[in-house]
PyMOL CGO cylinders between C-alpha atoms (Angstrom):
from pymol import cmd
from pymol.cgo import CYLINDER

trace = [
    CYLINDER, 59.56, 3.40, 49.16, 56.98, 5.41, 47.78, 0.3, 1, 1, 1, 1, 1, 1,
    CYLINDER, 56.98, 5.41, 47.78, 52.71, 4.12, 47.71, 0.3, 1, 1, 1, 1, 1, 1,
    CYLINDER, 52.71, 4.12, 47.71, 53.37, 4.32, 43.93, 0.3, 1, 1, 1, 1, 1, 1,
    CYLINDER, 53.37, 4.32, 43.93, 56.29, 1.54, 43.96, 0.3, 1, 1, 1, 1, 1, 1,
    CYLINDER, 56.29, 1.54, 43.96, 54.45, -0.56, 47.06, 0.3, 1, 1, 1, 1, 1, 1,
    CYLINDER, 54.45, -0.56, 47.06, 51.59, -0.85, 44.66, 0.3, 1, 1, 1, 1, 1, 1,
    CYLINDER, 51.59, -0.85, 44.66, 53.49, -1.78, 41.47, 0.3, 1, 1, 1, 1, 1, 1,
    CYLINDER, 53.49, -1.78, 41.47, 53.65, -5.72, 40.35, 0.3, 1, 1, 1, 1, 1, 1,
    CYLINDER, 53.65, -5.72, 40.35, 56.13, -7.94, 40.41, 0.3, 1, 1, 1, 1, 1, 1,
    CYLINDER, 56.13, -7.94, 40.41, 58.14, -7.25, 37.60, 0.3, 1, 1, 1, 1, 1, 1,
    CYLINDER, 58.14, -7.25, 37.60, 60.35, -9.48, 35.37, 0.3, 1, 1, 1, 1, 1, 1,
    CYLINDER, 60.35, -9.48, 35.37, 64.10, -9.79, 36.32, 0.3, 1, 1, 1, 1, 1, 1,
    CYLINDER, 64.10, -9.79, 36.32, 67.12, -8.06, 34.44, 0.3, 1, 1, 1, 1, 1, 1,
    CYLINDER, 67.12, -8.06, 34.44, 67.14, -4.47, 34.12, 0.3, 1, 1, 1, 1, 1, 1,
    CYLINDER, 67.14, -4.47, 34.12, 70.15, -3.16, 32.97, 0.3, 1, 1, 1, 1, 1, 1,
    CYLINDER, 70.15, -3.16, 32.97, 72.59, -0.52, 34.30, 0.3, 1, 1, 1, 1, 1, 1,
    CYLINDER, 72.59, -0.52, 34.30, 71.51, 3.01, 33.08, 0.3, 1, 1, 1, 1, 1, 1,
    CYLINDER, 71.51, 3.01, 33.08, 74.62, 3.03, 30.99, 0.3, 1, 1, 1, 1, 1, 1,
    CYLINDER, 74.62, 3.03, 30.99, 74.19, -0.36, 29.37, 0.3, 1, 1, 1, 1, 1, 1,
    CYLINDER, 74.19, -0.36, 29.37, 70.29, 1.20, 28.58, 0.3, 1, 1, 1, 1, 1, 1,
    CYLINDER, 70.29, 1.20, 28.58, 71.87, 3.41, 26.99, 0.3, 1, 1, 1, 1, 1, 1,
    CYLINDER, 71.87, 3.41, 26.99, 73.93, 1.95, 25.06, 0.3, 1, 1, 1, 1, 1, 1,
    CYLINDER, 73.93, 1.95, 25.06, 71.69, -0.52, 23.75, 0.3, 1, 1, 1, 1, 1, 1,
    CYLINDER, 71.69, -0.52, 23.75, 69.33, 2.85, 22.49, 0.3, 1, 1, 1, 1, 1, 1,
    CYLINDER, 69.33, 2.85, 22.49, 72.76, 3.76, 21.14, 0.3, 1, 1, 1, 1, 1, 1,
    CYLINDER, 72.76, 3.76, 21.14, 73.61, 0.46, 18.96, 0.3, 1, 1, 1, 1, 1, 1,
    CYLINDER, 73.61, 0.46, 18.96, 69.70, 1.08, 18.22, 0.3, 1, 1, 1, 1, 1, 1,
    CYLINDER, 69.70, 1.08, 18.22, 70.01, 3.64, 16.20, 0.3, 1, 1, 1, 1, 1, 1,
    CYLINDER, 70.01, 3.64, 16.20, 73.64, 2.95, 14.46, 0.3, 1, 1, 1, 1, 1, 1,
    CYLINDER, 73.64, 2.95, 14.46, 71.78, 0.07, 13.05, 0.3, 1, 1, 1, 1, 1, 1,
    CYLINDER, 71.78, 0.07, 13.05, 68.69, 2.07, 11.86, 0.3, 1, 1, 1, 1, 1, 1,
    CYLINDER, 68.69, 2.07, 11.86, 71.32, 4.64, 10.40, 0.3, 1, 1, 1, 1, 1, 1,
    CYLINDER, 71.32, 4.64, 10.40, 73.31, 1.76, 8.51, 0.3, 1, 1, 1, 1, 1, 1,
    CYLINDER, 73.31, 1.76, 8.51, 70.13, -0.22, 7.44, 0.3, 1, 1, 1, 1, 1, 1,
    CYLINDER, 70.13, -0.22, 7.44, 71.61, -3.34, 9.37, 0.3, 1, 1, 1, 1, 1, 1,
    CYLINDER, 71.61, -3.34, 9.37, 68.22, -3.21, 11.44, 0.3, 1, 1, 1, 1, 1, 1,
    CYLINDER, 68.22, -3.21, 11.44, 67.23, -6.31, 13.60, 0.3, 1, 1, 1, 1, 1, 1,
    CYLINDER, 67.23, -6.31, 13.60, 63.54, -5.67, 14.15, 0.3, 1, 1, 1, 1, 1, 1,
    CYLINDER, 63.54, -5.67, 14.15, 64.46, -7.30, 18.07, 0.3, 1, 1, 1, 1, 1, 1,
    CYLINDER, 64.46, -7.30, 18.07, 61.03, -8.32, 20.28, 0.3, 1, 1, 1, 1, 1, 1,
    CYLINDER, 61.03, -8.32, 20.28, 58.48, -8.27, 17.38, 0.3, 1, 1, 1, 1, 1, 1,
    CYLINDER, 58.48, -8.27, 17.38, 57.85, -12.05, 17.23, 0.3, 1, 1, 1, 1, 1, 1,
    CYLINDER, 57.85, -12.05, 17.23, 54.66, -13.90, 18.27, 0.3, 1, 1, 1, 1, 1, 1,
    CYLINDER, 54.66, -13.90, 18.27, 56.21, -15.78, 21.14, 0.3, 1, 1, 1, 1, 1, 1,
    CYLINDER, 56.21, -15.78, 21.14, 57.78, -12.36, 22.45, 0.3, 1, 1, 1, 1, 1, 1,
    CYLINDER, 57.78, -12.36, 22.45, 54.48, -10.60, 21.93, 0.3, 1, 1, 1, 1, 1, 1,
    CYLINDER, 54.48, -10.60, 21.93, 52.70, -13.59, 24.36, 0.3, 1, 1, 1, 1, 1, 1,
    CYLINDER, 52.70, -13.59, 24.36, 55.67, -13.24, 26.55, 0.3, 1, 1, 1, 1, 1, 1,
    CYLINDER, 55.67, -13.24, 26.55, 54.66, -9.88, 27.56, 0.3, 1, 1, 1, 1, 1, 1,
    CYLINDER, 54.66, -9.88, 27.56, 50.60, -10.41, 27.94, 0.3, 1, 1, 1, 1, 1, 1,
    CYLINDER, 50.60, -10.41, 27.94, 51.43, -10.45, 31.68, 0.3, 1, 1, 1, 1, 1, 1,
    CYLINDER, 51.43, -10.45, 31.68, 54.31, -8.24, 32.58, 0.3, 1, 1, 1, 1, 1, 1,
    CYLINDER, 54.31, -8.24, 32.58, 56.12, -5.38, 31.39, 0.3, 1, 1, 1, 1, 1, 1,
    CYLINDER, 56.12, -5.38, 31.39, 59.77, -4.03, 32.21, 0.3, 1, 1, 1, 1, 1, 1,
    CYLINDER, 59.77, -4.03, 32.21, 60.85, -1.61, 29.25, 0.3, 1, 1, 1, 1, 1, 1,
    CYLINDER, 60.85, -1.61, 29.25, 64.72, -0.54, 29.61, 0.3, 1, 1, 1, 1, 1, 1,
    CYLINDER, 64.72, -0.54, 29.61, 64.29, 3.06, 28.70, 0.3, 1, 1, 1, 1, 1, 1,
    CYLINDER, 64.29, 3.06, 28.70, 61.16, 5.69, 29.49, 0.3, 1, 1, 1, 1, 1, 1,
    CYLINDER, 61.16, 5.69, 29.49, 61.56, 7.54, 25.64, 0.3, 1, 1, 1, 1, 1, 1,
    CYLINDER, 61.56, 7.54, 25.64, 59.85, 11.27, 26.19, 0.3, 1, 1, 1, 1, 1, 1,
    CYLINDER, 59.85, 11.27, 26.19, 60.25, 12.89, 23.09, 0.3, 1, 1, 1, 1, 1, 1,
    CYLINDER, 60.25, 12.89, 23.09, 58.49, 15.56, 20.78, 0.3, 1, 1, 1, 1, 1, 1,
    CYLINDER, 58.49, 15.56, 20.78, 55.16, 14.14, 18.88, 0.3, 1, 1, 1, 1, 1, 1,
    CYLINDER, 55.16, 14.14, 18.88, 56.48, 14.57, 15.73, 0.3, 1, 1, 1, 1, 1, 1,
    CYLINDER, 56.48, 14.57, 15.73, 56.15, 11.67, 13.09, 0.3, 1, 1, 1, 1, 1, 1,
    CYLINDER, 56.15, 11.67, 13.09, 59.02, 11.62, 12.16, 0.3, 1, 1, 1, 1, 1, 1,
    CYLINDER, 59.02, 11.62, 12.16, 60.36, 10.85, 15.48, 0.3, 1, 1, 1, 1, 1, 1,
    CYLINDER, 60.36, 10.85, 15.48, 58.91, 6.81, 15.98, 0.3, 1, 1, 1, 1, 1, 1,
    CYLINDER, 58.91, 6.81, 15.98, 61.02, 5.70, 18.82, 0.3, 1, 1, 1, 1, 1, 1,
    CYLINDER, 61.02, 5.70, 18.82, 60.74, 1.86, 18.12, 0.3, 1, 1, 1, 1, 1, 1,
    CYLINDER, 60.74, 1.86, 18.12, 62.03, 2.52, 14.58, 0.3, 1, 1, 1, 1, 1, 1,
    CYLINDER, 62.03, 2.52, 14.58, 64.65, 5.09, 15.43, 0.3, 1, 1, 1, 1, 1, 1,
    CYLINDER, 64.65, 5.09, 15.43, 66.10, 2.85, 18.04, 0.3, 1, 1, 1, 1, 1, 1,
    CYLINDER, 66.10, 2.85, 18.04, 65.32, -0.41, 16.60, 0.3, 1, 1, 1, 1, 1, 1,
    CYLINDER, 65.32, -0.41, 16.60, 63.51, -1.78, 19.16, 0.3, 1, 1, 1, 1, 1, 1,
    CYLINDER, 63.51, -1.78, 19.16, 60.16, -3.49, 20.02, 0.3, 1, 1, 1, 1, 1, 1,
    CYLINDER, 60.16, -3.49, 20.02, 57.47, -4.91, 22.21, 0.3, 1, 1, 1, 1, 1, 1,
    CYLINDER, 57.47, -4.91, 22.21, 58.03, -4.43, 25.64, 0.3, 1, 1, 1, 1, 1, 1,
    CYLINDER, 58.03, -4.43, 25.64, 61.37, -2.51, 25.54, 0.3, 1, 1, 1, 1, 1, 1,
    CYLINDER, 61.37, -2.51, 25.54, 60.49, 1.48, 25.64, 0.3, 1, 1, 1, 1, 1, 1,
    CYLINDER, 60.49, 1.48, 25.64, 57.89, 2.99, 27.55, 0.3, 1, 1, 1, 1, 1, 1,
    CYLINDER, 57.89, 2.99, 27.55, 56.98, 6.35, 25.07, 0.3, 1, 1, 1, 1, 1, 1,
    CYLINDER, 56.98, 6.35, 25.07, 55.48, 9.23, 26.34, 0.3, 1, 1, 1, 1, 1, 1,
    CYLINDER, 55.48, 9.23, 26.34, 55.16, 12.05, 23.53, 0.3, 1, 1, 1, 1, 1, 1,
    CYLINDER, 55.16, 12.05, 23.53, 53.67, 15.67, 23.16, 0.3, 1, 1, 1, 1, 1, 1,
    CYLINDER, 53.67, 15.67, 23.16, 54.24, 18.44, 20.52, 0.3, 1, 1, 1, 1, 1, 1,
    CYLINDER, 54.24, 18.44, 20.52, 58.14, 19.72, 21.60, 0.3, 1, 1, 1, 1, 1, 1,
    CYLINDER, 58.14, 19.72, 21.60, 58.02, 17.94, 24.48, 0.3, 1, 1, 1, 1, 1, 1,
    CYLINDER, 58.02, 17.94, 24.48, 55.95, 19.62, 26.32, 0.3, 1, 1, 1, 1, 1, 1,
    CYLINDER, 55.95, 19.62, 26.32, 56.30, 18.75, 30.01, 0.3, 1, 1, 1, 1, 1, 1,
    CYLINDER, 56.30, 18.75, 30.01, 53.08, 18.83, 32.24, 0.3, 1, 1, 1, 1, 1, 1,
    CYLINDER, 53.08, 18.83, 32.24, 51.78, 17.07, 35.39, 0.3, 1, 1, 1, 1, 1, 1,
    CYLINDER, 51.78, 17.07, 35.39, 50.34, 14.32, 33.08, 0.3, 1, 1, 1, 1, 1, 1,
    CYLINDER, 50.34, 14.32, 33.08, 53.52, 14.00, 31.42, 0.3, 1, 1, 1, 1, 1, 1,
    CYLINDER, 53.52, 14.00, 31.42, 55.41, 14.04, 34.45, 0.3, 1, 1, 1, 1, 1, 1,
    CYLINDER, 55.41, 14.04, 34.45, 53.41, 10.97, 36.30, 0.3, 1, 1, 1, 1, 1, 1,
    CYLINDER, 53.41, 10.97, 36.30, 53.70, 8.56, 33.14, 0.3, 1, 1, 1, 1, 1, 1,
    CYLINDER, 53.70, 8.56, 33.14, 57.29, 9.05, 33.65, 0.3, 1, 1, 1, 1, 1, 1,
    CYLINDER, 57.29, 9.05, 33.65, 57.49, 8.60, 37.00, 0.3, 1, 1, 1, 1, 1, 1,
    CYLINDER, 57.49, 8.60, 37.00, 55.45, 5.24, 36.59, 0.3, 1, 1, 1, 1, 1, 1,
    CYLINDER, 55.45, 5.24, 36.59, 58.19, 4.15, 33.95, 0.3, 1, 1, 1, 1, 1, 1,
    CYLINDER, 58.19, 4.15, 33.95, 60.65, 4.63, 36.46, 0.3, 1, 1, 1, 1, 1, 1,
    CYLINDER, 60.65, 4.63, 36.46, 58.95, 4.03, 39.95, 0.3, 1, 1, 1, 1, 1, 1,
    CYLINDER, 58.95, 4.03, 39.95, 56.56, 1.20, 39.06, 0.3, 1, 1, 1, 1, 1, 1,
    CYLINDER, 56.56, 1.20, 39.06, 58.12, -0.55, 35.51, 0.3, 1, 1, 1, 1, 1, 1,
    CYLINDER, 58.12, -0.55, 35.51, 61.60, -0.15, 37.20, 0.3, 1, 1, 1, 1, 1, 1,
    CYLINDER, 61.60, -0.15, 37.20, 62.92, 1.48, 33.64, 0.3, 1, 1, 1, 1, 1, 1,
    CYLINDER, 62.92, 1.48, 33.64, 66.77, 2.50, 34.31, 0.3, 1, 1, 1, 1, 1, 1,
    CYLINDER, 66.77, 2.50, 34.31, 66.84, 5.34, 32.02, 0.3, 1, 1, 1, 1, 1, 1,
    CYLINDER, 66.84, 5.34, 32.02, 64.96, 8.00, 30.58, 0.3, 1, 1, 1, 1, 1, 1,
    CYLINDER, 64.96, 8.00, 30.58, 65.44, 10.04, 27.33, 0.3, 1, 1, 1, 1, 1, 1,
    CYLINDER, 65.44, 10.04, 27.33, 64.07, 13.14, 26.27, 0.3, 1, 1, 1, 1, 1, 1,
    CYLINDER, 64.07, 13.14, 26.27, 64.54, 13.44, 22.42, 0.3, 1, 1, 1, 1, 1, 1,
    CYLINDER, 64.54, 13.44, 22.42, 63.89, 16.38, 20.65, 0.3, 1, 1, 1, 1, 1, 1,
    CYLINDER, 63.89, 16.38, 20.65, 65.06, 17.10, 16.75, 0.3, 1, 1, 1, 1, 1, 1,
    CYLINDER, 65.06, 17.10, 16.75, 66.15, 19.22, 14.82, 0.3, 1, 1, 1, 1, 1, 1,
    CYLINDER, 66.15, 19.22, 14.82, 63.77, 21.82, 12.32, 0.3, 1, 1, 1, 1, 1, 1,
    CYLINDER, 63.77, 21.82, 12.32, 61.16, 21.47, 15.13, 0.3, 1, 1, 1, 1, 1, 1,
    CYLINDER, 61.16, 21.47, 15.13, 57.85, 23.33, 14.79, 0.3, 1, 1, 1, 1, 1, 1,
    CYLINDER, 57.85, 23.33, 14.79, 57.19, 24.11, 18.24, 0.3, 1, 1, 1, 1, 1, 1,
    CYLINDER, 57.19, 24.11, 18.24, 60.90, 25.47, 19.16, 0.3, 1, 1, 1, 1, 1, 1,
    CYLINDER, 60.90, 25.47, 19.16, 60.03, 27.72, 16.06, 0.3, 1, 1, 1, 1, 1, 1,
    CYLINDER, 60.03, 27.72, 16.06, 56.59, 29.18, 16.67, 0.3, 1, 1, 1, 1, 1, 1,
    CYLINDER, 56.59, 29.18, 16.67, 58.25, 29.79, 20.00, 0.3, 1, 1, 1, 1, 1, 1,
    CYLINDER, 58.25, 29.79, 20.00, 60.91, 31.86, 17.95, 0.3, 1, 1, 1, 1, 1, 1,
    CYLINDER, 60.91, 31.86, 17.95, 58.38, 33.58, 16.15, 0.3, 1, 1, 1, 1, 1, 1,
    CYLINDER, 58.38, 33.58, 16.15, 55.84, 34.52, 19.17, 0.3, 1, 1, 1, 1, 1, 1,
    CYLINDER, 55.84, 34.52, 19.17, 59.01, 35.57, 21.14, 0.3, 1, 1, 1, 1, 1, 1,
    CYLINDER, 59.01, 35.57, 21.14, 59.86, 38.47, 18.07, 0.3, 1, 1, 1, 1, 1, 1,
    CYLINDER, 59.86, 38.47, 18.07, 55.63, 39.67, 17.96, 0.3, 1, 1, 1, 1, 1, 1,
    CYLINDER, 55.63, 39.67, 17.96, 53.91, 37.25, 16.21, 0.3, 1, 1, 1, 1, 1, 1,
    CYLINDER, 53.91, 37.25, 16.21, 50.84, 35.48, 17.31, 0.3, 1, 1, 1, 1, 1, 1,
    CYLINDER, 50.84, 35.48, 17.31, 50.08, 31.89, 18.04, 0.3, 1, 1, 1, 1, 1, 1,
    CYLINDER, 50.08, 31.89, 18.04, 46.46, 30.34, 17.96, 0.3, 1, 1, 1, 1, 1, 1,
    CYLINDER, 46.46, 30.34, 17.96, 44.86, 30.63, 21.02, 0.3, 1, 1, 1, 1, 1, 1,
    CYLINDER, 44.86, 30.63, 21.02, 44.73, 26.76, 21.10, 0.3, 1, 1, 1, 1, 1, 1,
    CYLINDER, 44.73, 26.76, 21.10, 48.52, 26.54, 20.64, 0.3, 1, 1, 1, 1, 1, 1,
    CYLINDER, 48.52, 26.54, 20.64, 49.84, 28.94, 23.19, 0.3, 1, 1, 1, 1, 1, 1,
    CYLINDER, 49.84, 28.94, 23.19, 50.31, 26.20, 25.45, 0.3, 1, 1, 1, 1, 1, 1,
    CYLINDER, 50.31, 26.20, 25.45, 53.04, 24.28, 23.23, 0.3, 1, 1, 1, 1, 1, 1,
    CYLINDER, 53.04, 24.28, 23.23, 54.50, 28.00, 22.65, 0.3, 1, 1, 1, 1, 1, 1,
    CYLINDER, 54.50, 28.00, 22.65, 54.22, 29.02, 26.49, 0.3, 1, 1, 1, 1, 1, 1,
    CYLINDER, 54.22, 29.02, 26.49, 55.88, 25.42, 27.10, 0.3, 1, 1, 1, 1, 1, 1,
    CYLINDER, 55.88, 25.42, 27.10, 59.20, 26.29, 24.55, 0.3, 1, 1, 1, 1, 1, 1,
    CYLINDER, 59.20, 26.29, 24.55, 59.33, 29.94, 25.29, 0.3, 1, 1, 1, 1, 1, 1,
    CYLINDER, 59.33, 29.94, 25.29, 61.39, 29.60, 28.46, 0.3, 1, 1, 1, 1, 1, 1,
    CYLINDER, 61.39, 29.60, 28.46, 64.20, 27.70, 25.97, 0.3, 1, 1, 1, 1, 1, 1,
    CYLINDER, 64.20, 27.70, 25.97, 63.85, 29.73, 23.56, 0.3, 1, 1, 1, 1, 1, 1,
    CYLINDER, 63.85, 29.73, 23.56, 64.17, 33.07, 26.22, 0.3, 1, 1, 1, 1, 1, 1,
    CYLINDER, 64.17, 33.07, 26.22, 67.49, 31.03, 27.88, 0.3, 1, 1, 1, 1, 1, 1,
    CYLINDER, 67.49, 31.03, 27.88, 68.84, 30.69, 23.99, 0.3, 1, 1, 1, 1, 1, 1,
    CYLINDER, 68.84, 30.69, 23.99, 68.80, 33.90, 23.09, 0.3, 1, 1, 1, 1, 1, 1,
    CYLINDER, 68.80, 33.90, 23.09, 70.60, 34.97, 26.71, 0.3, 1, 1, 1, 1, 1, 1,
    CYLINDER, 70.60, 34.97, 26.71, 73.19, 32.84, 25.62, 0.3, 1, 1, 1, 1, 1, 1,
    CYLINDER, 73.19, 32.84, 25.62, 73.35, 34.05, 21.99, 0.3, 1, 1, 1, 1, 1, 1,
    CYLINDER, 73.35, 34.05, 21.99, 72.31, 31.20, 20.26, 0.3, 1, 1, 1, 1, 1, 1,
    CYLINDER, 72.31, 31.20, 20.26, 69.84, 32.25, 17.73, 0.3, 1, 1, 1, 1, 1, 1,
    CYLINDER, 69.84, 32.25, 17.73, 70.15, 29.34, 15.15, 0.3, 1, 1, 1, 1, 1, 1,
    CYLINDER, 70.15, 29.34, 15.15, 67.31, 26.62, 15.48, 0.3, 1, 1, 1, 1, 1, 1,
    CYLINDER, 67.31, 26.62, 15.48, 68.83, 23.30, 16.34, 0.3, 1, 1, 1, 1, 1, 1,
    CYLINDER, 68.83, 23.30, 16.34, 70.81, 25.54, 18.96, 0.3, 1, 1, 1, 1, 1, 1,
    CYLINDER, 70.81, 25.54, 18.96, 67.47, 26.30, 20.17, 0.3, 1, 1, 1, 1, 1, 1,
    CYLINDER, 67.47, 26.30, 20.17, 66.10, 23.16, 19.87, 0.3, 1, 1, 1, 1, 1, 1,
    CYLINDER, 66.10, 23.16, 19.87, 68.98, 21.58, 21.97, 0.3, 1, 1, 1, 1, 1, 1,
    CYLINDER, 68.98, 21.58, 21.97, 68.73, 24.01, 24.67, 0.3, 1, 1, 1, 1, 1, 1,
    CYLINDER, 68.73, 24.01, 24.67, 65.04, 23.22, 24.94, 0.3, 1, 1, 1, 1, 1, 1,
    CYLINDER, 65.04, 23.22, 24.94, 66.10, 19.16, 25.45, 0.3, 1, 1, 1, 1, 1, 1,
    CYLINDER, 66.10, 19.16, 25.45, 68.26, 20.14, 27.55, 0.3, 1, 1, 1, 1, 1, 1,
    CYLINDER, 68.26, 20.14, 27.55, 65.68, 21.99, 29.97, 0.3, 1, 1, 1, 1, 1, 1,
    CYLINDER, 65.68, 21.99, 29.97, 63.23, 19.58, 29.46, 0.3, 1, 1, 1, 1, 1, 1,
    CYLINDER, 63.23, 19.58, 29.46, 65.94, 16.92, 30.75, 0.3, 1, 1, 1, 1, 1, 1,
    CYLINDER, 65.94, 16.92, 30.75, 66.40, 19.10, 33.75, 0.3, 1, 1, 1, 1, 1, 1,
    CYLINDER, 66.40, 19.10, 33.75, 62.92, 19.77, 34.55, 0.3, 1, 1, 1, 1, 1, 1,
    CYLINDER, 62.92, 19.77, 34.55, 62.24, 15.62, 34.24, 0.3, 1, 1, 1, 1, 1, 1,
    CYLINDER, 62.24, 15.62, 34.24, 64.95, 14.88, 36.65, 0.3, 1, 1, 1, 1, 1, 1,
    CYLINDER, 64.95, 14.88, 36.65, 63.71, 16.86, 38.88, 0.3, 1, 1, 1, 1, 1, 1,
    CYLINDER, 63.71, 16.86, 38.88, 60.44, 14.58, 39.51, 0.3, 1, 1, 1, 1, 1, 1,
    CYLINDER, 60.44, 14.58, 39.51, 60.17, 13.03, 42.84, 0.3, 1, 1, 1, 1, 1, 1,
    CYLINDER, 60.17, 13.03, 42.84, 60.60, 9.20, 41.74, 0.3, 1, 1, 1, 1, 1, 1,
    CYLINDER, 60.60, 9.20, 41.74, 63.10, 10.02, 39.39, 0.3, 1, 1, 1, 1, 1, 1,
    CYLINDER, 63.10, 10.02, 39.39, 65.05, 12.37, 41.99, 0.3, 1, 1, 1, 1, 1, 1,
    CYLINDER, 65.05, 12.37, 41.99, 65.68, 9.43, 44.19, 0.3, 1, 1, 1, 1, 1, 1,
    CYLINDER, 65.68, 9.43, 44.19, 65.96, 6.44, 41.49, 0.3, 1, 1, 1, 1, 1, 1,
    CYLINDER, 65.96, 6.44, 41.49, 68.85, 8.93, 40.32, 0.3, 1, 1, 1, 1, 1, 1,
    CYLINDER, 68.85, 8.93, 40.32, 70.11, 9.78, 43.60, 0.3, 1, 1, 1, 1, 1, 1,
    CYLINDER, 70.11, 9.78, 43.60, 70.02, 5.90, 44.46, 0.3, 1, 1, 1, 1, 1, 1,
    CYLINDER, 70.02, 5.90, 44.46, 72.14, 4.93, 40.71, 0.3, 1, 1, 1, 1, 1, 1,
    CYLINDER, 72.14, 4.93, 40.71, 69.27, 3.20, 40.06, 0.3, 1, 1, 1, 1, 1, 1,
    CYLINDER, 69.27, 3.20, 40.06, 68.45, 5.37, 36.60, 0.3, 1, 1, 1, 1, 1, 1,
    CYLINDER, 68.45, 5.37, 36.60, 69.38, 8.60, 34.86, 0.3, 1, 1, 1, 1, 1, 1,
    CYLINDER, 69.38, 8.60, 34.86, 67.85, 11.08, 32.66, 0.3, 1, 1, 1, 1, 1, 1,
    CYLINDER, 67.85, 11.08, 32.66, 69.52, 11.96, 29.12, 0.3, 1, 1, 1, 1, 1, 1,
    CYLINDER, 69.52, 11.96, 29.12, 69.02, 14.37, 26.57, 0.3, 1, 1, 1, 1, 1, 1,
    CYLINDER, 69.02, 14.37, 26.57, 69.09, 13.10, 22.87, 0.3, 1, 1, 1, 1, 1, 1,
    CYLINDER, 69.09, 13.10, 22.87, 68.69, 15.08, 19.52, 0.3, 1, 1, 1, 1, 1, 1,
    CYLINDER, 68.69, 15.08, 19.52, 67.57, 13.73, 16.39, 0.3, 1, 1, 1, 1, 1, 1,
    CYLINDER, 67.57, 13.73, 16.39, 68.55, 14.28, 12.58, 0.3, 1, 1, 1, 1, 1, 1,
    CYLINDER, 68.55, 14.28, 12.58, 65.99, 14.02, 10.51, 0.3, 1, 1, 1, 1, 1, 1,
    CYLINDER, 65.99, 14.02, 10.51, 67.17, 13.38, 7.04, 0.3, 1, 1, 1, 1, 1, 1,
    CYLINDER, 67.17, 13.38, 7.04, 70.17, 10.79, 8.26, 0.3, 1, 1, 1, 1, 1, 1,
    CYLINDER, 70.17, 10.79, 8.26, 68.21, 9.59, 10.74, 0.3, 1, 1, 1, 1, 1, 1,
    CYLINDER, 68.21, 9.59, 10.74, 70.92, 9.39, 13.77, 0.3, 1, 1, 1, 1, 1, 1,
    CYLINDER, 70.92, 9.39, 13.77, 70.67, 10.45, 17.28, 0.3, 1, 1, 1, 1, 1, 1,
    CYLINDER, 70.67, 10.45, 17.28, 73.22, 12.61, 18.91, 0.3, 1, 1, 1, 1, 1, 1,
    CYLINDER, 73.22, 12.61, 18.91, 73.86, 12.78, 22.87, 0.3, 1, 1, 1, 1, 1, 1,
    CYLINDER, 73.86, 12.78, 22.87, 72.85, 16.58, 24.05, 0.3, 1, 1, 1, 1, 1, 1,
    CYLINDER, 72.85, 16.58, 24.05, 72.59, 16.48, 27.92, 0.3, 1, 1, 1, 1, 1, 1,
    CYLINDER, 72.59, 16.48, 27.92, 74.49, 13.04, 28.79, 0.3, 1, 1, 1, 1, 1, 1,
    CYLINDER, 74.49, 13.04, 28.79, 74.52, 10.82, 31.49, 0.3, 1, 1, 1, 1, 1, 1,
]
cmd.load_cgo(trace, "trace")
């Protein structure tokens, strides 16, 4: 056990599996899609529930986009995702500790990168990788995509939600790799998906599953 999880509260019981988490994202987001939404956990009572302890099912890392609200998307609500967010998902040390709290000290038994498709940052990475320049105070959102964008092209995908998959898909890869989330995965205890999302009909697809 790590200083991190020694340190963390005592948290409220029931977590579910990492597959039922994901499910539950999954049913979500068919309802959001069909307009059957239940607006779950936005009540008074749910909202005093919480005032003293917190145990989200899913850590949701996804691109800042606002387009991309993850309590909407997934029909959620107070309590029930733990959102991290930079432009194209940029992963950092900052980035990588929130998560690791999600997992290691909230107990969360799944995370999910999302990413989407007609993203700005996988294309400015595009366009920097074939000579053009980025803004001094964007390079590190471009830096941050170029590596996808480099590993797309190797593979001879050249088409933008190709891209933009790819890009979940390493971002997935580098998040699992985190310490906490190394051995919450390695003890069954959570996993790391990828997720993609479509804009106009609003549904997210599976990119780097469970």
């Amino acid at each position: 056990m790590t200083d991190l999880e020694k340190a963390a509260p005592p948290l409220p019981p029931a977590a579910p599996t990492p597959a039922e988490a994901l499910a539950d994202l999954l049913a979500g987001n068919h309802r959001f899609v069909t307009n059957t939404r239940l607006h779950p956990h936005q009540d008074a009572e749910h909202r005093a529930a919480l005032a003293t302890a917190q145990r989200p099912f899913a850590v949701l890392f996804g691109c800042s986009d606002s387009r991309l609200a993850a309590e909407i998307i997934f029909d959620r609500g107070l309590g029930d995702l733990f959102v991290v967010r930079t432009a194209g998902h940029i992963v950092g040390p900052e980035v990588l500790a929130s998560i690791e709290f999600g997992v290691a000290v909230l107990g969360a038994p799944l995370v999910v990168v999302l990413g989407h498709e007609d993203c700005g940052a996988v294309k400015a990475a595009e366009s920097a990788l074939g000579g053009a320049h980025a803004p001094d105070n964007l390079r590190p959102i471009v830096d941050g995509v170029l590596p996808s964008v480099r590993a797309a092209h190797a593979d001879g995908v050249t088409d933008y939600i190709g891209m933009a998959d790819i890009h979940v898909r390493h971002t997935a890869a580098a998040v699992a790799k985190a310490g906490s989330v190394v051995d919450a995965v390695a003890a069954g205890r959570c996993a790391v998906v990828g997720m993609s999302y479509w804009l106009a009909e609003g549904r997210v697809s599976v990119v780097a599953p469970l």
